[in-house]
C-alpha positions in Angstrom: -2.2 0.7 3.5 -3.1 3.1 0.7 -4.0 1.7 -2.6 -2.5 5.0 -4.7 -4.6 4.2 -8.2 -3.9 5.8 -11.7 -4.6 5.5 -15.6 -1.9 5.3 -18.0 -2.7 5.5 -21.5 -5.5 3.8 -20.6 -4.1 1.0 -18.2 -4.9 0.9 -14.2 -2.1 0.6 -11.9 -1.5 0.9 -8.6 1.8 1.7 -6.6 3.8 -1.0 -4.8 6.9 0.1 -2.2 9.3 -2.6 -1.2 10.2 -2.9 2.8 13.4 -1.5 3.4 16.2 -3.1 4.9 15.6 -3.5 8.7 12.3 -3.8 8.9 10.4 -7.7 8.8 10.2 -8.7 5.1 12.6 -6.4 4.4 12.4 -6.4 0.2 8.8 -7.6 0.2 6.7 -5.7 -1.9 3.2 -3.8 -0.6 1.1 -1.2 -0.7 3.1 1.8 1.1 1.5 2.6 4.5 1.7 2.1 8.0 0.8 2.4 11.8 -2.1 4.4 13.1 -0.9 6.5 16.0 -3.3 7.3 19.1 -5.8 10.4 18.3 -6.0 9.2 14.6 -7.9 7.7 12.2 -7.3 4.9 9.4 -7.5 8.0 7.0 -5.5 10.2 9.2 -2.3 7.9 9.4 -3.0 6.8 5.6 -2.5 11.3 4.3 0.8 11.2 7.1 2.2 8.4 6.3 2.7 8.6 2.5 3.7 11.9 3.2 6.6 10.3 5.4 7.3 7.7 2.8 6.7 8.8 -0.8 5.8 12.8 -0.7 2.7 12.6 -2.4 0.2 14.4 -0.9 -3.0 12.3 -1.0 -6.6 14.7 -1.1 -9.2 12.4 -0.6 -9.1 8.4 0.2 -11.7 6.1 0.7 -11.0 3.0 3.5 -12.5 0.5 1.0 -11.6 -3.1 3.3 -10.1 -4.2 6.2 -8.5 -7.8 6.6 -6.7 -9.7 9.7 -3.3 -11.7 9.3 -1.3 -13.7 11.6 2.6 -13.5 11.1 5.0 -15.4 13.1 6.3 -12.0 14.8 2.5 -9.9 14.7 -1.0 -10.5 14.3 -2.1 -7.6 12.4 -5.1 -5.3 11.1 -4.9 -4.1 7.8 -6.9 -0.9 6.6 -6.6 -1.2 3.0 -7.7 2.7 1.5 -8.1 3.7 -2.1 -6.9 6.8 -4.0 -6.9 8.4 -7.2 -7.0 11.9 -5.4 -3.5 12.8 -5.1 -1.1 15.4 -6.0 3.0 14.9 -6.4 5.7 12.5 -8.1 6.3 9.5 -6.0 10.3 9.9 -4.0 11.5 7.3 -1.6 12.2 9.3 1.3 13.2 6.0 3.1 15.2 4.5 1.3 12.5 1.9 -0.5 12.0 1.5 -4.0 8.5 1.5 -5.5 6.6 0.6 -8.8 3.5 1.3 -10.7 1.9 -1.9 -11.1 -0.8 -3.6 -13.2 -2.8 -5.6 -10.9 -3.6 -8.4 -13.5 0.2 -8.5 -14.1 2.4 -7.5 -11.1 5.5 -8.3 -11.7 7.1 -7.5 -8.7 8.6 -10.0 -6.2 8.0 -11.2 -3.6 4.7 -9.7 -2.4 3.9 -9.3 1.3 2.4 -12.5 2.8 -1.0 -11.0 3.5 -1.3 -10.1 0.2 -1.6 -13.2 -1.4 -2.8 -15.3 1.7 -5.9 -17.4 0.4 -8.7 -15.6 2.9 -6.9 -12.1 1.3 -9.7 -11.2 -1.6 -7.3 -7.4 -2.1 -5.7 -7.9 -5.0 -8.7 -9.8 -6.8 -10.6 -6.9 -5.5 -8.2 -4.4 -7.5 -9.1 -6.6 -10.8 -13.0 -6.5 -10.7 
């Protein structure tokens, strides 16, 4: 999942995507991403898959944490990666909306349950 960071007159924010319709959680919001394919690595899928999703060509990341969650449907890994090196305007190429994000104040509702699961230290990572 990549973490795409900026500074806005001075304010950090990171950008959210919501699930599109079809998919689980479908209008949950998270941080835009996806699966790793075979041959490739956490970085690898991260530069693909935003390309997919939002056209932004990311530069450099680094894979800053990884965490487990269980869902009803999945037990899942995610690779959480960080990013200010990136070039282009965000586009939904998917259909999803997105939004730049304060992480002391998201605003946006509701969040992916492994985002704010109790053993999930992400988004109080993002605010240190």
């Amino acid at each position: 999942m990549a973490i795409i960071e900026r500074v806005v007159n001075g304010e950090y924010q990171v950008l959210f995507a919501q699930r599109p319709t079809g998919k689980a959680y479908a209008g949950y919001w998270e941080f835009p991403g996806g699966k790793i394919e075979a041959g490739e690595t956490v970085i690898d899928a991260l530069i693909r898959e935003i390309d997919e999703e939002l056209g932004i060509h990311i530069r450099t990341a680094t894979q800053w944490r990884s965490e487990r969650f269980s869902y009803e449907h999945a037990h899942v890994e995610l690779n959480f990666c960080r990013t200010m090196d990136w070039a282009g305007e965000p586009r939904s190429r998917e259909g999803q909306a997105f939004a730049w994000q304060s992480p002391a104040a998201i605003a946006v509702t509701p969040l992916l349950p492994a985002l704010h699961a109790p053993e999930s230290a992400v988004l109080a990572g993002l605010q240190a």
